[in-house]
C-alpha angles and dihedrals in degrees: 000000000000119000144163132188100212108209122226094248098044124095111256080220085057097037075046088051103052089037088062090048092048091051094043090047092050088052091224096137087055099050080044089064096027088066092028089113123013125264132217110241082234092056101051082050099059088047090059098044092050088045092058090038090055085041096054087040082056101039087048099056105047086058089058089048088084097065 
């Protein structure tokens, strides 16, 4: 859980800043949207079976780029 002790003297625009960055940091916008709507098991297996397959293309290519 994010959380932030604002000071007296500090700006409420500043305290909004680092809040965001925590947030964004914590990664806690993107699970949010990640379990917005339900998923079928199926589903997330065929993401992450797409997501290895484009990482070892990647990953493939940029080891040919030498020759």
């Amino acid at each position: 859980m994010a959380h932030i002790i604002v000071d007296d003297n500090e700006m409420l625009e500043k305290a909004i800043k680092r809040f965001k960055r925590m947030v964004e940091k914590e990664g806690i916008i993107r699970e949010f949207k990640k379990r917005e709507y339900y998923e079928k098991p199926s589903t997330i297996l065929n993401r992450k079976k797409k997501a290895i397959a484009r990482k070892l293309l990647k990953k493939t290519r940029k080891g040919h780029s030498d020759y």
